[in-house]
C-alpha positions as CSV (number, residue, x, y, z in Angstrom):
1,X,52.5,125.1,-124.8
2,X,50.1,125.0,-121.7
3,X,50.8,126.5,-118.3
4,X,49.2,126.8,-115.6
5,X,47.5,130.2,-114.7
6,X,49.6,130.2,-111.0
7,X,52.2,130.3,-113.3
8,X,51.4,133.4,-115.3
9,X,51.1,137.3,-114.6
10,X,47.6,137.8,-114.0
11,X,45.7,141.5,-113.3
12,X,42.7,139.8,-110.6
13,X,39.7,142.1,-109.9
14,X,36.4,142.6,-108.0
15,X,34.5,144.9,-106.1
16,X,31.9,145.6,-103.2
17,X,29.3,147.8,-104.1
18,X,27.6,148.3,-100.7
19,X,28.7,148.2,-97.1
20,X,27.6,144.7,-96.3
21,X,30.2,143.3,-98.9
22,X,33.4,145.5,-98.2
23,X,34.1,142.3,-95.3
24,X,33.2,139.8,-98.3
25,X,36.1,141.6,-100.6
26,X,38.6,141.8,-97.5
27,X,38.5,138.2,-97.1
28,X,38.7,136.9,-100.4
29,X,41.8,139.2,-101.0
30,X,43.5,137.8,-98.3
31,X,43.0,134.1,-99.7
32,X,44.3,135.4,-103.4
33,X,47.4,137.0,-101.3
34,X,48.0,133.7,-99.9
35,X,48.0,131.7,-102.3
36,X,49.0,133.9,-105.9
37,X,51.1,137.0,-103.7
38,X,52.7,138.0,-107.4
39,X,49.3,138.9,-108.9
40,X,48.6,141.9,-109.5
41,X,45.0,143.3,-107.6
42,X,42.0,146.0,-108.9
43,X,39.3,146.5,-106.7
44,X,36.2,148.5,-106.5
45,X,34.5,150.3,-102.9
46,X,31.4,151.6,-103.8
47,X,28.4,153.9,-104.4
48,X,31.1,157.1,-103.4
49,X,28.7,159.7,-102.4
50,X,28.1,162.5,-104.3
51,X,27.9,161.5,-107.6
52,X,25.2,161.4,-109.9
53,X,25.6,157.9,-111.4
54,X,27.0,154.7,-109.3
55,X,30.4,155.4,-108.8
56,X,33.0,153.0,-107.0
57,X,36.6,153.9,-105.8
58,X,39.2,151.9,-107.5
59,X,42.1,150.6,-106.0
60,X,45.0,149.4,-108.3
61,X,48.9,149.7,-108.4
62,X,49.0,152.3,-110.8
63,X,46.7,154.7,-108.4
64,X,43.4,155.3,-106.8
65,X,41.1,156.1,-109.1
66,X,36.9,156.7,-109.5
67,X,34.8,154.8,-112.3
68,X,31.5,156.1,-112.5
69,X,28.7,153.7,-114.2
70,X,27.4,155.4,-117.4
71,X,23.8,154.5,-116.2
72,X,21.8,155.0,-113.6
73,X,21.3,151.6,-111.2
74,X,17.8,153.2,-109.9
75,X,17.9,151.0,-106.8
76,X,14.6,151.2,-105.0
77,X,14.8,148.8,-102.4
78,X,13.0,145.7,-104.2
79,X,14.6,142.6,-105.5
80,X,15.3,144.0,-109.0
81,X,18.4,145.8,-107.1
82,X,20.3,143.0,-107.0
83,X,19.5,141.8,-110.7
84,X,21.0,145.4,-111.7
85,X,24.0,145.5,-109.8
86,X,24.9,142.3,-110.8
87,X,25.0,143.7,-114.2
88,X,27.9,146.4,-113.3
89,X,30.3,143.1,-113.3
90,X,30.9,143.4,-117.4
91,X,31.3,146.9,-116.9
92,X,33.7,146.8,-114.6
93,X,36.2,144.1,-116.3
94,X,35.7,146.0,-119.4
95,X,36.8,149.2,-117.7
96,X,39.8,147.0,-116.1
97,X,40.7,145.1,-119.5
98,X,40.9,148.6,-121.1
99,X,42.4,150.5,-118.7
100,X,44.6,148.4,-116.3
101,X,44.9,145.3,-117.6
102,X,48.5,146.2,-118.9
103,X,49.8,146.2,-115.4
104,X,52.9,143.9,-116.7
105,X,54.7,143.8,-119.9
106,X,53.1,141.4,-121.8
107,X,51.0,141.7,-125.9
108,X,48.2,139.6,-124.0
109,X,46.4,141.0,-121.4
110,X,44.8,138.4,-118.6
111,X,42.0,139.4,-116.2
112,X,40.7,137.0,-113.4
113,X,37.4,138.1,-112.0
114,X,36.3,136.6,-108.4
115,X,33.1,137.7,-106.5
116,X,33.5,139.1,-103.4
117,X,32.0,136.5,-101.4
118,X,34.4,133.5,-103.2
119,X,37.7,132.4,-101.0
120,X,40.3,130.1,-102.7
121,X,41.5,127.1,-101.0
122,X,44.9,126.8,-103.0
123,X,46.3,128.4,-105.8
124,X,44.4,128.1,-109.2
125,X,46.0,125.1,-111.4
126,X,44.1,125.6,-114.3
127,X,46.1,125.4,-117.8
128,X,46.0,128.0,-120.8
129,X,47.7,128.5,-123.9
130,X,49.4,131.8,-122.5
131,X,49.6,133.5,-126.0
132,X,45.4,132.7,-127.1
133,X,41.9,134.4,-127.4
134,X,40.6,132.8,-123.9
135,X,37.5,132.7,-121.9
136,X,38.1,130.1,-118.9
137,X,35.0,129.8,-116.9
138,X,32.9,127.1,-114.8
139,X,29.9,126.0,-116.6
140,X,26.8,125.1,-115.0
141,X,23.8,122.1,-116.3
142,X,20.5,122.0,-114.9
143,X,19.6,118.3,-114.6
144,X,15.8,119.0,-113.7
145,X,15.2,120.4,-116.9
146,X,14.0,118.5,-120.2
147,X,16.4,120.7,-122.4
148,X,19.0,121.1,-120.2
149,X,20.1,124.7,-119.3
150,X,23.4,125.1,-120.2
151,X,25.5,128.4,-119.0
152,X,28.5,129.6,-117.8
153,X,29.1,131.3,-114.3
154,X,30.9,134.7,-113.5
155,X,31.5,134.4,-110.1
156,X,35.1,133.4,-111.1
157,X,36.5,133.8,-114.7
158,X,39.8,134.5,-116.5
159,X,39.7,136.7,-119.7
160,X,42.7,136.9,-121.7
161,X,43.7,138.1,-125.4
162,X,45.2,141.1,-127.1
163,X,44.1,144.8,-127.5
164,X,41.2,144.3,-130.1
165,X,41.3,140.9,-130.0
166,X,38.0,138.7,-129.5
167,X,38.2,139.0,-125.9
168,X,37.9,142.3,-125.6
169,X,35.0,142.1,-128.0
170,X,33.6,139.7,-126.0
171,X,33.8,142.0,-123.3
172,X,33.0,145.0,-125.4
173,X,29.6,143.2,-126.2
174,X,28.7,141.8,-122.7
175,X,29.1,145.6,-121.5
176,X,26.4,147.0,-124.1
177,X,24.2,144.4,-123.5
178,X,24.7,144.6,-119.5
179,X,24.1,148.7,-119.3
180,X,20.9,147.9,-121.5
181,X,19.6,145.2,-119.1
182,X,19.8,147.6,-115.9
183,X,17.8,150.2,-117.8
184,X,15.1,147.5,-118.4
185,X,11.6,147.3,-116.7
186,X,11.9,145.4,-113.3
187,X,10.7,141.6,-114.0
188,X,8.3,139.8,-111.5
189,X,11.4,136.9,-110.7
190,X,14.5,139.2,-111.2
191,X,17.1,136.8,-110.7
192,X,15.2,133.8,-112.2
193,X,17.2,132.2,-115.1
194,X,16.6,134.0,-117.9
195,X,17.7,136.0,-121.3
196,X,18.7,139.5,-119.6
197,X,20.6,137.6,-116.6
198,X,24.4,138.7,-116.6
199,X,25.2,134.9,-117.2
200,X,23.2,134.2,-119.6
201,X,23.9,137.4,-121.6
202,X,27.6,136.5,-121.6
203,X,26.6,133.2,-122.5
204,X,24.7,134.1,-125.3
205,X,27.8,136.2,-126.4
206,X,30.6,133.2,-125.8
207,X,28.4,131.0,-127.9
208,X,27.6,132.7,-130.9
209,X,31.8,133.8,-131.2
210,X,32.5,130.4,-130.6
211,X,30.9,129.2,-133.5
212,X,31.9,131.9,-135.9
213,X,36.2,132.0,-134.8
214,X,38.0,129.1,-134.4
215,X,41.1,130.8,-132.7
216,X,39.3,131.7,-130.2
217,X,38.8,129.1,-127.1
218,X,36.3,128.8,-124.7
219,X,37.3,126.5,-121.6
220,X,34.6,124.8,-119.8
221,X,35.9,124.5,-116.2
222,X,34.5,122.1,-114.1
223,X,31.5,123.6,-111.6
224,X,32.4,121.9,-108.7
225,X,36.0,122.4,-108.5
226,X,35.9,126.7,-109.5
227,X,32.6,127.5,-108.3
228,X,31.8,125.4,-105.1
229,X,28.8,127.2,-104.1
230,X,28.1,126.1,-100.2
231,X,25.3,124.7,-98.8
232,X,23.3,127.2,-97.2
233,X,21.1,124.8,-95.6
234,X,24.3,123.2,-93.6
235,X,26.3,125.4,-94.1
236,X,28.7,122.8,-95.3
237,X,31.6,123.7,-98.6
238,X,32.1,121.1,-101.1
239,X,35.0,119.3,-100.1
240,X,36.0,119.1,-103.8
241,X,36.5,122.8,-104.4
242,X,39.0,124.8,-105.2
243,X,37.0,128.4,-105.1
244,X,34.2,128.1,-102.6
245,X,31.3,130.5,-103.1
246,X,30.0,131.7,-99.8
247,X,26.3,132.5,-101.4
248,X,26.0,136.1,-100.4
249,X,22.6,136.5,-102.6
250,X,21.2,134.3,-99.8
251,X,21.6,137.4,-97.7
252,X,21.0,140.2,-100.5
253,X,19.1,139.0,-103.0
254,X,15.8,140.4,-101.7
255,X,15.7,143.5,-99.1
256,X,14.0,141.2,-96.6
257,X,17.2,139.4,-96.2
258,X,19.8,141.6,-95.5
259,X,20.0,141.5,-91.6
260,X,20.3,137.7,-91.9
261,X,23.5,136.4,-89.9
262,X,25.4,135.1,-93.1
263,X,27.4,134.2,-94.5
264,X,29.5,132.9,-91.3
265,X,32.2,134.4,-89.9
266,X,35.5,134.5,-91.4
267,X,37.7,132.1,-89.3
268,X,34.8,129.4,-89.8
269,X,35.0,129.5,-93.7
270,X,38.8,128.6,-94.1
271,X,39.8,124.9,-95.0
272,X,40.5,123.0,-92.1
273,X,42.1,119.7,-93.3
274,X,38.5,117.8,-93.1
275,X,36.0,120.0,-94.3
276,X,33.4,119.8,-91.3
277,X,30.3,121.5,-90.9
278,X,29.9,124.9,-90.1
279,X,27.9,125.9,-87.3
280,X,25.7,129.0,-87.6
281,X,23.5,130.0,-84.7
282,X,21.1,132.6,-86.4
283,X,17.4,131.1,-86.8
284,X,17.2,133.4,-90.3
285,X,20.3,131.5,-91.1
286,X,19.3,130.6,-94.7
């Protein structure tokens, strides 16, 4: 039987790994508090000082704890940084899905990432078979090109199954492959779509499982609705969605950007009942 995942105990994580994102995490936790106040939350502050890899201090309701990345991130202030911090994601839900995803008494454990920058306009109304091998995520088709590009997207995803199940092979995988991206040669487009993106690798991963285990489902959630990434141009949501993405790569996604004035300010990204366009007075406004 299906239910919907508002329904169901669910462990939700993220974190902020730099200063400039610990207001991003504060306000989408309040939107998940709002609308899912039953959930249990794990988040990451981070680089902690002191510490000779990336570690991020890690909130949860079984204790505060640090997490250190078993690589070094080698940020040095180029574009590149962002392609390898975006990689600590399937580190990180690993490191929740093995060691706090058993928050509530349950065989299956159920992990719902959201970035930092997303904000939920109601509760998630997805539905899941409660006792499967899941991956729910948006996927994403590039019309533009002749062999459409076809991919999921982590900036919101549920991952549920059992201890050693698929999912947490899934996850097991997408970990290797994401610590051995980081360590990589910087490319000359780092976030460009390609192989070694965190998307893509987790795409690569979802696919081939797919085709080899038929217990094991992968749902395609529609892009609009769970990944409404806003317009940075008008700084206008789409009306139709149900997570909006507040496009913080627009502001760190190359060095050059980070003192732009975005995203907007708190109070002028929650749902009014007409979505209306956001006013931004910033000339780097993105």
């Amino acid at each position: 039987m299906h239910t919907r995942v508002d329904k169901l105990p669910v462990v939700l994580t993220s974190f902020a790994y730099r200063e400039e994102y610990f207001p991003e995490l504060d306000g989408m936790l309040a939107t998940v508090r709002q609308h899912h106040p039953d959930w249990k939350i794990v988040t990451g502050r981070g680089p902690v000082s002191g510490y000779n890899t990336p570690t991020l201090e890690v909130e949860s309701p079984a204790g505060k704890f640090r997490w250190s990345l078993p690589v070094s991130l080698d940020l040095d202030e180029t574009d590149h940084d962002w392609f390898r911090i975006t990689h600590m994601m399937g580190w990180w839900i690993t490191q929740v899905w093995h060691h706090l995803a058993s928050l509530f008494s349950s065989p299956y454990r159920r992990i719902i990432w959201l970035d930092a920058d997303g904000r939920l306009n109601g509760p998630l109304d997805f539905e899941v078979e409660p006792e499967s091998e899941t991956i729910a995520i948006p996927w994403w088709t590039d019309p533009t090109v002749s062999e459409n590009e076809h991919h999921l997207c982590t900036g919101f995803g549920m991952y549920q199954g059992t201890k050693s199940g698929i999912v947490q092979n899934i996850l097991d995988q997408w970990t290797g492959a994401s610590l051995h991206a980081i360590t990589l040669p910087p490319r000359k487009s780092a976030y460009l779509p390609g192989r070694e993106t965190d998307q893509c690798l987790l795409t690569s991963i979802v696919k081939t499982v797919s085709g080899t285990h038929s217990n094991f489902v992968s749902l395609k959630l529609p892009y609009n609705k769970y990944c409404g990434a806003v317009d940075t141009k008008t700084c206008t949501p789409n009306p139709d969605s149900l997570v909006d993405q507040w496009m913080m790569n627009q502001r760190m996604l190359s060095p050059k950007n980070r003192s732009r004035n975005w995203p907007p300010p708190e109070d002028q990204r929650r749902r009014q009942p007409q979505t209306q366009q956001i006013q931004v007075n910033d000339k780097n406004t993105p």
